[in-house]
C-alpha positions in Angstrom: 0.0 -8.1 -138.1 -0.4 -4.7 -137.3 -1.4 -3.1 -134.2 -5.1 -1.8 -134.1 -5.2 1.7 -135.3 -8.1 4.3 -135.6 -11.4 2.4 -135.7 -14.7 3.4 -136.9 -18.1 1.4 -135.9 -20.6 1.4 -138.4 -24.5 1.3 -137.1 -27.2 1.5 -139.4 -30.7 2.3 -137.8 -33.6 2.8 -139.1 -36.7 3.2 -136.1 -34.3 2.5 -133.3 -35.0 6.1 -131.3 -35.5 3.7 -127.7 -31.8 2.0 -128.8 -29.6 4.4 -130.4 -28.4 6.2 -127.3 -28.1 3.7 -124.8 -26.0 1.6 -127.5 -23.5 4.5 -128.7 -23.0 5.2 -124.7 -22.2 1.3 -124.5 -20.2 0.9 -127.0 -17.9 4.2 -126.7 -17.0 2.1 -123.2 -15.4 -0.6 -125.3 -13.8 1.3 -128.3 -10.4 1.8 -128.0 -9.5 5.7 -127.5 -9.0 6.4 -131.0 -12.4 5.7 -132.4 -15.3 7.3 -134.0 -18.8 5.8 -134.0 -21.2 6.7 -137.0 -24.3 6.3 -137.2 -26.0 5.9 -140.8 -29.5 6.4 -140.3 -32.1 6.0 -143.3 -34.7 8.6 -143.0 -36.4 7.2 -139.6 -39.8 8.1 -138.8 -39.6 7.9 -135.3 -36.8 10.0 -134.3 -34.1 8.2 -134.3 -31.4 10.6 -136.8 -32.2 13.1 -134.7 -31.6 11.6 -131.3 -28.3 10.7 -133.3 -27.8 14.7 -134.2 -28.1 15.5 -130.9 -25.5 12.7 -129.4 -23.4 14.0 -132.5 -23.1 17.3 -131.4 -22.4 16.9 -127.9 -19.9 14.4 -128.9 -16.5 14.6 -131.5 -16.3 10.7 -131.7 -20.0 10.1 -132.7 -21.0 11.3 -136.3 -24.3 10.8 -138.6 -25.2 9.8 -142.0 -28.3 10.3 -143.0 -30.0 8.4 -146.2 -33.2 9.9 -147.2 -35.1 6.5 -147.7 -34.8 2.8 -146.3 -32.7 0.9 -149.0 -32.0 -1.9 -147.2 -28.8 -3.1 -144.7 -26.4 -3.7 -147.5 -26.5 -0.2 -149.1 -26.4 1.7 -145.4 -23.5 -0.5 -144.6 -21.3 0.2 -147.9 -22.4 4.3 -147.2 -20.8 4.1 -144.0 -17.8 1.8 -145.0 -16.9 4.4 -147.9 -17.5 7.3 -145.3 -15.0 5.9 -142.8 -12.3 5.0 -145.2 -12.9 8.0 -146.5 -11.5 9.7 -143.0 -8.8 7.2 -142.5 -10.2 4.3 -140.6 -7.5 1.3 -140.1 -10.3 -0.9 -138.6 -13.8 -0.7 -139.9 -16.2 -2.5 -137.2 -20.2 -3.7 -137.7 -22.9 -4.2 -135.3 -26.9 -3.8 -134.9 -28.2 -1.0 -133.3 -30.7 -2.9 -131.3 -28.4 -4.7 -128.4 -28.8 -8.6 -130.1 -24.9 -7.5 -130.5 -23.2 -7.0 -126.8 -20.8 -4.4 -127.1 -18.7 -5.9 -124.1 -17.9 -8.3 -127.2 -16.0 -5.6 -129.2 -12.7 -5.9 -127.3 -12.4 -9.9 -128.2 -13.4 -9.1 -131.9 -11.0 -6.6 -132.1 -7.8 -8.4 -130.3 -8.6 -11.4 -132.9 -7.4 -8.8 -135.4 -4.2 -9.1 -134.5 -4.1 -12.3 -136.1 -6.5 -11.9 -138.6 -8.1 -9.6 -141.5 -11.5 -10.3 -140.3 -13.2 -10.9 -137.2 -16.6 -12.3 -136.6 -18.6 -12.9 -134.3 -20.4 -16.1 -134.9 -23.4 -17.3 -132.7 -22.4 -21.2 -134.4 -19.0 -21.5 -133.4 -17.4 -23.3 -130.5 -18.9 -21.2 -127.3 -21.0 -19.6 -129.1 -25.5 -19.2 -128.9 -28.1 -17.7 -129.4 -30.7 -16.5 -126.6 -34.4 -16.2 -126.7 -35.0 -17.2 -130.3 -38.3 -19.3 -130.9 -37.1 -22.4 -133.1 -38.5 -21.3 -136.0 -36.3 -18.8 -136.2 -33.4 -20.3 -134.9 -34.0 -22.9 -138.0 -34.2 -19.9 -140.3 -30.6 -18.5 -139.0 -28.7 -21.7 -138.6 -30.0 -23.3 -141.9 -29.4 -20.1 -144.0 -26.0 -20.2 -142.8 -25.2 -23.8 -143.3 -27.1 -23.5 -146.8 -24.6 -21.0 -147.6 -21.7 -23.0 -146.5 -22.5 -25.8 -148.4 -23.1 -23.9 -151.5 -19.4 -21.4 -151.8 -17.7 -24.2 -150.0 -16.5 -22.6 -147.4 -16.0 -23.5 -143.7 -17.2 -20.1 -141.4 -19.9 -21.8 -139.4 -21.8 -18.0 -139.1 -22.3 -16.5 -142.3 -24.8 -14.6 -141.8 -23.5 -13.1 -138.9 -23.5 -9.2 -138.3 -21.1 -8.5 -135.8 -17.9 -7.6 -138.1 -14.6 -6.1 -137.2 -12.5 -5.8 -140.3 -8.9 -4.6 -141.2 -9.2 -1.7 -143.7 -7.5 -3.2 -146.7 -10.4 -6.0 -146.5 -12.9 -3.7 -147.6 -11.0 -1.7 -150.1 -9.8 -5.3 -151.8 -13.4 -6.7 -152.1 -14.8 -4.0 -154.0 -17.9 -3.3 -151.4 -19.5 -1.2 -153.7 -20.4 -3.5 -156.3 -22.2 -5.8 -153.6 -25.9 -6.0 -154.8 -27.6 -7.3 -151.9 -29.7 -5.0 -150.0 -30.5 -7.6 -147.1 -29.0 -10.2 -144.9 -27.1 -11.8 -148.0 -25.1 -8.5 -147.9 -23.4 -10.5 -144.9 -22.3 -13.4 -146.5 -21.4 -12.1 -149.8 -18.7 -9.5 -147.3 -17.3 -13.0 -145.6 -17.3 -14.8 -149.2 -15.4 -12.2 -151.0 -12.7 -11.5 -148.3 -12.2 -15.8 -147.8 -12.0 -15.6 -151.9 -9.2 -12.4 -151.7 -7.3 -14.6 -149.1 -8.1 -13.0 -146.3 -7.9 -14.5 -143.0 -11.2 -14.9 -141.5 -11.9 -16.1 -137.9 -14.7 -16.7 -135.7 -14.7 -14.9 -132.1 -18.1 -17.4 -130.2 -20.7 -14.9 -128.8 -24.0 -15.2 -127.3 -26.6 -13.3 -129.4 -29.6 -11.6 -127.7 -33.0 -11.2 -129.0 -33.6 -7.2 -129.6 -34.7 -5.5 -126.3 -37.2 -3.0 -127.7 -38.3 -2.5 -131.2 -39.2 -4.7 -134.1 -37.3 -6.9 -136.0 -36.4 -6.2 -139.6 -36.3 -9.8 -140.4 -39.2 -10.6 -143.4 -39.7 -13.2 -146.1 -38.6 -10.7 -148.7 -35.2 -10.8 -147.0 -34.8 -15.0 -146.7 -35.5 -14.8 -150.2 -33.2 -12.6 -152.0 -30.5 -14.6 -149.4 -31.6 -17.8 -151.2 -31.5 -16.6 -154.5 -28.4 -14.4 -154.1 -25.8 -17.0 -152.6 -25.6 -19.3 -155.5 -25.2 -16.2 -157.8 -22.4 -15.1 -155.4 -20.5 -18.4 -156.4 -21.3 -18.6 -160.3 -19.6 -14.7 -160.1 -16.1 -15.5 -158.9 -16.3 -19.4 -160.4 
């Protein structure tokens, strides 16, 4: 493998105006020093892409995208994918915006490059967990990712995890734009295709963190469209 090269993080926010500058400060401390951190922000209400405008200009490694409306995670994520490869990112990385992520975690994910095509950080693996989650939830997370498992036969214990660090040729292979789902199935169907390409995927054990300030963007509407999108994900490259 290849040694780690210019990385890009990818956040998307949307209402995260108490988060978003605390995080980028946080995570410029683990980036390696040829990065650039870009926020793609979609059309907050409460401040948020312009807090980002403001970090932006007083920084050259922090940019912004803004999206005029909330689309959902999946489209935000392939607009900042294409914008980074775009400017010649060799590692593309993911997180949320909201600190469930810890960015002293981004060092691991990317040294497991070295050895792989993608890294995730999985809250189900070996040394990995999750903190402050009621069990309902927790049931949610866990069975939506074992449901998934079961169903495209694969064996990543986290697929639904968020906290991505991927080699460039990954996401150029997999054809991000033509990924459909707007929610958490955007996730799996990202893991899915680069196992199905032949990627090498591995798991990096972190300890997730409920969100420190702010609301969640987990709904119903979400768990659903996961549901209903995974099998369609299989049927598609069967």
């Amino acid at each position: 493998m290849n040694a780690i090269g210019n990385t890009w993080l990818v956040i998307p926010t949307y209402n995260e105006a108490d988060n978003v500058e605390p995080l980028v400060e946080a995570v410029l401390a683990q980036l390696p020093e040829q990065r650039t951190v870009l926020i793609v922000d979609d059309g907050s209400p409460d401040g948020t892409g312009e807090i980002a405008d403001r970090i932006a200009a007083e920084r050259e490694d922090v940019r912004v995208l803004h999206r005029k409306t909330k689309e959902g995670l999946g489209p935000a994520y392939v607009a900042g994918f294409r914008e980074a490869l775009a400017n010649g990112a060799e590692v593309i990385c993911q997180m949320d915006a909201d600190f469930s992520h810890d960015p002293v975690d981004i060092p691991r994910l990317l040294a497991a490059l070295e050895h792989a095509d993608l890294a995730l950080g999985s809250r189900y693996a070996p040394g990995g967990g999750i903190e402050q989650w009621g069990p309902l939830r927790r049931f949610i997370s866990k069975g939506g990712s074992a449901y998934a498992r079961a169903l495209l036969g694969v064996s990543v214990k986290d697929l639904t995890g968020g906290f991505k660090a991927f080699r460039r040729e990954v996401l150029e292979r997999i054809e991000i734009g033509t990924i459909p789902s707007l929610g958490y199935a955007f996730q799996v169907e990202t893991t899915y295709r680069a196992i199905r390409a032949g990627f090498r995927v591995v798991e990096v054990p972190i300890l997730f963190h409920d969100r420190r300030v702010g609301e969640s963007k987990m709904s119903g509407r979400i768990v659903i469209e996961a549901a209903l999108r995974v099998p369609a994900m299989r049927w598609r490259n069967d």
